[in-house]
N, C-alpha and C positions, 0 to 999 in steps of 0.2 A: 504494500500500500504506500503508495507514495507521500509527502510532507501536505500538498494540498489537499488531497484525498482526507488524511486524519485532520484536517483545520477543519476541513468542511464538514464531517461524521463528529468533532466538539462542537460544530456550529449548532446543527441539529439539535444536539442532546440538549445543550443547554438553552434550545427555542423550546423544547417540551417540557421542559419543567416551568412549571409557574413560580411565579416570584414568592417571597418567602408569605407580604401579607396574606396574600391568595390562600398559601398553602393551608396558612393555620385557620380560614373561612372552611377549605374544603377537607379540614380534618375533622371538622362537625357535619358539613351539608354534604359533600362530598366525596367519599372517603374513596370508595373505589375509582375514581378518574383520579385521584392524590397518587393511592397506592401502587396502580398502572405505572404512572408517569415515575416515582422513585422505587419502583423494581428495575428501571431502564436505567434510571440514573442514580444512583443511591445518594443522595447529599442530605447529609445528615452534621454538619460543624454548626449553622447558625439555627437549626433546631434545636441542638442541645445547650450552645450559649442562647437563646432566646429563656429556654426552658431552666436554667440555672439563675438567671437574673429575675424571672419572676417568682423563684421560689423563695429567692433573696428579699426582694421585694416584699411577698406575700407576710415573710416570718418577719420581717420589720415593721412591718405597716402593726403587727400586735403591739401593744405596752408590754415595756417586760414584766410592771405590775400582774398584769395577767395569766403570764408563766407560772411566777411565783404563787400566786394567789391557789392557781390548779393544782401545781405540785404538792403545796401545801394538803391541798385535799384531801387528794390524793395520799400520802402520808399519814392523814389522818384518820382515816378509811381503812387502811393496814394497822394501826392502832400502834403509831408510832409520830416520834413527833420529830418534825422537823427541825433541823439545827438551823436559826438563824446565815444569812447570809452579810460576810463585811459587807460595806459599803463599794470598796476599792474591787472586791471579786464582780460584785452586781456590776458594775460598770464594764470592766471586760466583757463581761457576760451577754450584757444587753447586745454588747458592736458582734461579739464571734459569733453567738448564735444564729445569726442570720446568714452568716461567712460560711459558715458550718455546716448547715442545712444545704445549702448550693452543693458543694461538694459532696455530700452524701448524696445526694439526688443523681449530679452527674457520675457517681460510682458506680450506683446503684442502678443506673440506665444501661453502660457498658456492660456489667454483669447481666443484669437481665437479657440484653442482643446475643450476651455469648451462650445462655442456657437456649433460648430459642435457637441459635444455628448449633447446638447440640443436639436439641432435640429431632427437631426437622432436617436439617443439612444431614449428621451423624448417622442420627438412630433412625429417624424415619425413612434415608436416603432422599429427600428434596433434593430440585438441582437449586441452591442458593447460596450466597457468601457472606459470609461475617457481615460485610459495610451495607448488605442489603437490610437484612435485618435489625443492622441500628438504624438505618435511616426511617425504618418504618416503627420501632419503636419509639428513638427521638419525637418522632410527630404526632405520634398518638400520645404521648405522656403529657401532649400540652393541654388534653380535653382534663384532664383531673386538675393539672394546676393551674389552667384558668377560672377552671368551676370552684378549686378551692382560693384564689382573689376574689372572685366575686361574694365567697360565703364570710370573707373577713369581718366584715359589720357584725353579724351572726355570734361570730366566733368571740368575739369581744362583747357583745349584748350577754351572751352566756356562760363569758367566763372559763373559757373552755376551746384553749387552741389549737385542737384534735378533733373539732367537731365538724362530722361530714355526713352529707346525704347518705344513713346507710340503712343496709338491712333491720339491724334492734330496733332503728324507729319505728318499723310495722310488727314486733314482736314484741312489745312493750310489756306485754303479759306472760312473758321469760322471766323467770324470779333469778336475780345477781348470782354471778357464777362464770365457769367459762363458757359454757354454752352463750348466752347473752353476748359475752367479750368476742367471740369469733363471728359472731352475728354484725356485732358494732363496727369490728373491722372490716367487713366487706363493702366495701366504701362502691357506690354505686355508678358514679363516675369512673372508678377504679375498672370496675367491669366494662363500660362503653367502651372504655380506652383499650378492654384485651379483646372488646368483640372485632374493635376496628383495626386492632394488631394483627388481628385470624383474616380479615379481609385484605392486611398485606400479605402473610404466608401466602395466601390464594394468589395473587396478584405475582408474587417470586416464583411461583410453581404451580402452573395451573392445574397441574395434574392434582394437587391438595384440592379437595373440595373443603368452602367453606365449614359446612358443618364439623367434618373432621377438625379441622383447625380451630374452629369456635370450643367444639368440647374438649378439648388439650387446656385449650387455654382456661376455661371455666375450671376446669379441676386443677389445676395451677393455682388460679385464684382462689379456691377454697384450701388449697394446702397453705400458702404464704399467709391467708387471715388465719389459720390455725394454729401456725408456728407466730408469729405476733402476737397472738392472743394468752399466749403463754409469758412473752417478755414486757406484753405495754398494758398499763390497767387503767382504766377511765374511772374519770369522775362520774 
């Protein structure tokens, strides 16, 4: 292939992909023309910094009053009381924990690309590659952390910086336990974001049918609130 030939087949590629605002519109309204278009071309770098700066964002935009206030609860609820915080600790506290958050997000994003191209690439035998399946992760991880900006008001009216659209709201007659806790974790957004992750598998390998890809990923989602629901306890 000659020099012009590969300028001309970059030219393309990067005429089908949509611009980034576009993208994150058609990760809600349009998932399948998204996840088409970044199976051809995987770009996934200002998905994931878009996605690290709104987490940043999101966990600042709380008072650390707020933190504090739940943790305490929390604590108290374990029938344990909380040790006072310095002054001097609160104030690092307030600046990293948002710094913090980011980077566990974007950790937690890459890990998660590499267990999907283990699963489907590895075990399943898909034909797809690593950068495919971050790019389709990256973009769907924006549908939970835009939903959770918008729930920030919420989150603050109720004291409670973990609080998200989830299953225990329609189970509310689950008596405290873990049952309840794995319920609360199944964050409902959380799920959109793996149905629309199963509609990029589809889109890397067509031979994956939807459905198969959707329940991989549903049972994924109920194992990761299972195992959370063992380490994070809610107010």
């Amino acid at each position: 292939m000659s020099h012009d030939e590969i300028e001309r087949t970059i030219a393309e590629e990067t005429a089908r992909l949509p611009p980034f605002p576009k993208r994150v519109l058609q990760v809600f309204f349009s998932p399948g023309d998204l996840m088409a278009a970044l199976a051809e071309r995987p770009a996934w770098g200002l998905a994931l910094a878009a996605a690290a700066l709104l987490i940043v964002t999101q966990t600042a935009l709380i008072p650390w009053e707020v933190y504090v206030s739940f943790q305490r609860e929390v604590a108290l609820q374990r029938g344990v009381t909380p040790p006072e915080i310095p002054e001097n600790v609160a104030q690092i506290m307030r600046y990293a924990t948002p710094f913090f958050a980011g980077v566990a997000a974007t950790i937690f994003t890459f890990i998660f690309a590499g267990i999907f191209t283990l699963i489907f690439a590895f075990i399943l035998g898909d034909e797809g590659r690593y950068a495919q399946y971050l790019a389709v992760t990256c973009h769907a991880t924006l549908i939970p952390i835009l939903v959770g900006l918008a729930l920030v008001p919420l989150k603050i009216a109720q004291q409670n910086p973990q609080f998200t659209l989830n299953l225990g709201a329609f189970f509310f007659f689950v008596p405290e336990g873990y049952p309840l806790r794995v319920l609360t974790m199944m964050d409902l957004s959380q799920l959109w974001s793996m149905l629309v992750t199963a509609v990029g598998v589809r889109a890397i390998d067509p031979r994956r049918s939807f459905g198969s890809a959707a329940a991989i990923f549903v049972v994924f989602f109920v194992v990761i609130a299972m195992i959370f629901a063992i380490f994070v306890r809610t107010a």
